[in-house]
C-alpha positions in Angstrom: -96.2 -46.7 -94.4 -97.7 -49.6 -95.9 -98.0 -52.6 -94.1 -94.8 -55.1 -93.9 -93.1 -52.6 -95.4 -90.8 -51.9 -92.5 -88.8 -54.8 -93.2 -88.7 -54.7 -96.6 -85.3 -53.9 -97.3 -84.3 -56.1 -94.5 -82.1 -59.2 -95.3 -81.9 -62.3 -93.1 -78.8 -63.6 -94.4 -76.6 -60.5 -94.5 -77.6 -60.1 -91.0 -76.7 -63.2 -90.0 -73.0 -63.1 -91.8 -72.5 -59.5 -89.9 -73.8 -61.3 -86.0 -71.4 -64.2 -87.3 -68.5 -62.2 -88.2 -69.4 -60.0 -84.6 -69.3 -63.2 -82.7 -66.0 -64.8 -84.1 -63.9 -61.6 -83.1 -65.0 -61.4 -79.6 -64.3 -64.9 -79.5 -61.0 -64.3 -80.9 -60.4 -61.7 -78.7 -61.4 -63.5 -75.7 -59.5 -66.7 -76.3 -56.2 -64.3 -77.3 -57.3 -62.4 -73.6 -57.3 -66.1 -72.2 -53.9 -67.4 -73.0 -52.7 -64.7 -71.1 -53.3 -66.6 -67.7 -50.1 -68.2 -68.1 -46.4 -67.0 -68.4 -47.3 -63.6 -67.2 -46.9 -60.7 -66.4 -44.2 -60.3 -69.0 -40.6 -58.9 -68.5 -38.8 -56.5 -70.8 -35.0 -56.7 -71.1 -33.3 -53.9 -69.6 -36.4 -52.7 -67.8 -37.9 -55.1 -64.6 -40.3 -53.0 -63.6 -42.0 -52.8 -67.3 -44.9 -55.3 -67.2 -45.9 -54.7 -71.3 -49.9 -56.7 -71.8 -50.5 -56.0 -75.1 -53.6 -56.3 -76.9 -56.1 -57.2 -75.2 -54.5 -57.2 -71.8 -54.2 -59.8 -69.0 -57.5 -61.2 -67.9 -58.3 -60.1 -64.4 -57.3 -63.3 -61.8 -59.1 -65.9 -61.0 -59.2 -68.5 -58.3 -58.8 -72.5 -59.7 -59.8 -75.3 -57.5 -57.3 -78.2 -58.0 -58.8 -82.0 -58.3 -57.0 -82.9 -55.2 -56.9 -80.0 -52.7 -56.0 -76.8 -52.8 -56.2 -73.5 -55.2 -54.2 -71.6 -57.7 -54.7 -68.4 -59.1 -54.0 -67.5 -62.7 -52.6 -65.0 -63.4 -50.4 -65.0 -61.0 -49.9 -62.8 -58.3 -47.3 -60.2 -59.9 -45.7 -59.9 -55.5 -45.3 -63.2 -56.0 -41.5 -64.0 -55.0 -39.3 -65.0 -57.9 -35.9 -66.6 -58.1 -33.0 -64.3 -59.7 -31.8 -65.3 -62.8 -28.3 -66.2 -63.1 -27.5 -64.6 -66.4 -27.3 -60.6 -67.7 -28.6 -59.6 -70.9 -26.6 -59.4 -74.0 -27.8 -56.1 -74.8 -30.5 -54.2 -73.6 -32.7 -54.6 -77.0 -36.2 -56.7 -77.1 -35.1 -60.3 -77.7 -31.8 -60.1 -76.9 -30.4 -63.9 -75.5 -29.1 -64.5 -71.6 -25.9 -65.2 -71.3 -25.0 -67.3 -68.0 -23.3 -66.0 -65.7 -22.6 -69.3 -63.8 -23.7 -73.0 -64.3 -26.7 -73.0 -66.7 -27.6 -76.3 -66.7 -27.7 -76.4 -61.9 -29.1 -72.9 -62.7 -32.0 -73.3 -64.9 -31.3 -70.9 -67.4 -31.9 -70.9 -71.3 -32.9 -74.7 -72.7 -32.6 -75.6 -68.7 -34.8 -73.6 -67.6 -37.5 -75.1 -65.4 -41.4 -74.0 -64.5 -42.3 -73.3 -60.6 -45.0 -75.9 -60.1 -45.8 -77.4 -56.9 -43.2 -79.1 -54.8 -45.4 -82.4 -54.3 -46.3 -85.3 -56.5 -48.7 -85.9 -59.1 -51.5 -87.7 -57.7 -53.5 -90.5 -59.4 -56.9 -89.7 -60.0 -59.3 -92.0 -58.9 -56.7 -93.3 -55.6 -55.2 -90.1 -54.8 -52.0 -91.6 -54.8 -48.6 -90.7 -56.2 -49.1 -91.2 -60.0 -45.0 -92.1 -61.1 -43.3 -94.5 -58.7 -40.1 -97.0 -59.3 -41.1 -100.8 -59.5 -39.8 -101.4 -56.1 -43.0 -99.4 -55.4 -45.5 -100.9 -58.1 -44.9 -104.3 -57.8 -47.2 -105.4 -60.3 -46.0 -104.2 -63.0 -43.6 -105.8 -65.0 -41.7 -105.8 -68.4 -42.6 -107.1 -71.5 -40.1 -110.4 -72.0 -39.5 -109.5 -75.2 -38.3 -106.0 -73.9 -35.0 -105.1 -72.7 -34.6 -104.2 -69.0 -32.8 -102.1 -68.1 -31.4 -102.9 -64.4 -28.2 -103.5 -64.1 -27.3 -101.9 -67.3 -24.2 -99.6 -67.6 -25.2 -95.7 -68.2 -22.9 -94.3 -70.7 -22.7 -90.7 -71.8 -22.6 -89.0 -75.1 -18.9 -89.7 -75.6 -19.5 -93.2 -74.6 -18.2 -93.1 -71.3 -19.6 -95.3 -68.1 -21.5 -92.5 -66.4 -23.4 -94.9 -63.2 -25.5 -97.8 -63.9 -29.9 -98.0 -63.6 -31.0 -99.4 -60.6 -34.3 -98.7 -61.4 -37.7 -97.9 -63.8 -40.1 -95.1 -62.6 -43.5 -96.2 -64.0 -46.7 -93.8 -64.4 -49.6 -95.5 -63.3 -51.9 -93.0 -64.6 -50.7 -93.3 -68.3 -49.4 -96.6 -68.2 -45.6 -95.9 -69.6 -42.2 -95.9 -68.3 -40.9 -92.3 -67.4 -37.0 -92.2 -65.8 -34.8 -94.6 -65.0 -32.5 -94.1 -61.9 -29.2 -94.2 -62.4 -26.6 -94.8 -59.1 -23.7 -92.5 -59.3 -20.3 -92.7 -57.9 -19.5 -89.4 -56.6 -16.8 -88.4 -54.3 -18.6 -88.1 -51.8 -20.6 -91.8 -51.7 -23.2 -93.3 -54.3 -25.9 -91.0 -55.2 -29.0 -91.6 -57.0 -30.2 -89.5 -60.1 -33.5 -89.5 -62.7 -33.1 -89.4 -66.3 -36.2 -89.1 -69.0 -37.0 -92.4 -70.8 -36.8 -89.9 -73.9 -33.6 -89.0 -73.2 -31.6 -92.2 -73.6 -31.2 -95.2 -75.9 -31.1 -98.8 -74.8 -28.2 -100.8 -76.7 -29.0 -104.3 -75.8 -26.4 -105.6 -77.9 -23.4 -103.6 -76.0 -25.6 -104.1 -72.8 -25.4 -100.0 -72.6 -27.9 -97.4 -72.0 -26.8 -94.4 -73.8 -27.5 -90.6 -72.8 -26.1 -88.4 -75.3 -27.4 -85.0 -73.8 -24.9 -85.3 -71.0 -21.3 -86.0 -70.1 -20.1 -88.2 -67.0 -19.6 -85.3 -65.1 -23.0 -83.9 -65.5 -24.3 -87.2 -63.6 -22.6 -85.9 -60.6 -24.5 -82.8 -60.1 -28.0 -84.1 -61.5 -31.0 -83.4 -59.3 -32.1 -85.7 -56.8 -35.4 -86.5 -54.9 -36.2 -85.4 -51.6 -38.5 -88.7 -51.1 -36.3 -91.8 -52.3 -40.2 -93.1 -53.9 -41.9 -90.1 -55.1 -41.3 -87.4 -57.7 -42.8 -84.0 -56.8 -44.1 -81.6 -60.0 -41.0 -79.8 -59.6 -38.7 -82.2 -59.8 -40.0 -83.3 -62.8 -39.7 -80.3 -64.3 -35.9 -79.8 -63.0 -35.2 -83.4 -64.1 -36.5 -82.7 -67.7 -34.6 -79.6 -68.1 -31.2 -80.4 -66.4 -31.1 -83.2 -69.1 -32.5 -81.2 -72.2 -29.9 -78.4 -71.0 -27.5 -80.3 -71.9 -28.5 -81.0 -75.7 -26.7 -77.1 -75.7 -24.7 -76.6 -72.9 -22.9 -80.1 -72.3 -20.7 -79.2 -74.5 -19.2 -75.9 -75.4 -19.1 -76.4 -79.2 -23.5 -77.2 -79.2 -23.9 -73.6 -77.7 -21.7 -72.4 -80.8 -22.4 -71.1 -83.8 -21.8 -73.9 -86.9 -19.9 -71.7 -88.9 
């Protein structure tokens, strides 16, 4: 063998585009493997105690320290306790929809359904304190003059009906934006208090209105409310936001129907 001639055939750049194409697909593969950490172990319709992984399967668990306190795991565990669902199958095929077997929107099912997360509030991060409070709370903060405020505006539902009127404006300190306004309800049983997503209403300035065309008056009634009149856990958020957007399809019986 003459000398050098052991790599004489070799070539650099061919090598190169093979380690490169080797690299990208167990990158691939590990960010697919990744994005499993959430939203599982799956479910199959028909069959609960079918936990299908795919390909490549759920990433073994691990243990996330959270900024203020405390740990999660990811995945989660699968003994973990979950609520029943209060809605059957349509059929017993993959995909097939839920149909409700009681109040979808108080039950969190379909558009209203709601993610488990922790049952206290978002902390700010340098003060540790909560992050979305009303303006009774942050007193420093004020509107814009030029903006419309909206205390002591009627609420008025998507049939333009008075609904309850906003007492209030939930600002987040952390992003520096208005998030609900809370609306006072007359119930029959007394005055209750309920949260509704700055994206989920219109101001009318000129008819002195705020409009929420996701829900009807009645809907109001049976919103969710806080258990702490000045804080909003991470789960109340959640069952805020999707008690409202449930009702873009089940408010009405003609949005859950087919157009034709």
């Amino acid at each position: 063998m003459q000398p050098g001639s052991y790599f004489a055939g070799f070539d650099l750049v061919t090598a190169a585009l093979y380690g490169f194409w080797v690299f990208f697909l167990g990158l691939i593969l590990y960010l697919n493997r990744e994005s499993k950490r959430e939203g599982y172990p799956l479910v199959t319709p028909g069959k609960p105690n079918d936990r299908p992984q795919g390909f490549p399967g759920v990433p073994t668990p691990k243990i996330f320290k959270l900024a203020h306190g405390g740990t999660v795991q990811a995945p989660r565990n699968d003994g973990d306790p979950q609520p029943p669902i209060a809605a059957v199958w349509a059929d017993p095929t993959p995909g097939a929809p839920l149909i409700p077997t009681g109040n979808p929107m108080i039950d969190g099912v379909g558009p209203a359904a709601y993610a488990l997360r922790a049952d206290v509030p978002d902390l700010t991060f340098d003060e540790s304190l909560p992050k979305i409070v009303p303006l009774r709370v942050a007193t420093d903060v004020t509107i814009d003059p030029e903006d419309p405020d909206p205390r002591g505006m009627t609420v008025v539902d998507a049939d333009w009906q008075p609904a309850g009127v906003c007492v209030d404006i939930w600002y987040d300190k952390s992003e520096a934006i208005f998030r609900f306004l809370e609306v006072e309800v007359a119930t029959e049983m007394g005055f209750r208090r309920v949260m509704i997503p700055v994206p989920m209403m219109t101001i009318n300035s000129a008819r002195n209105v705020i409009r929420v065309r996701s829900l009807l008056a009645e809907h109001f009634k049976t919103a969710p409310t806080l258990k702490n009149p000045d804080t909003i856990t991470l789960l109340e958020e959640d069952k805020v936001a999707a008690y409202c957007a449930g009702g873009q399809f089940y408010a009405k019986r003609e949005r859950s129907e087919p157009f034709i």
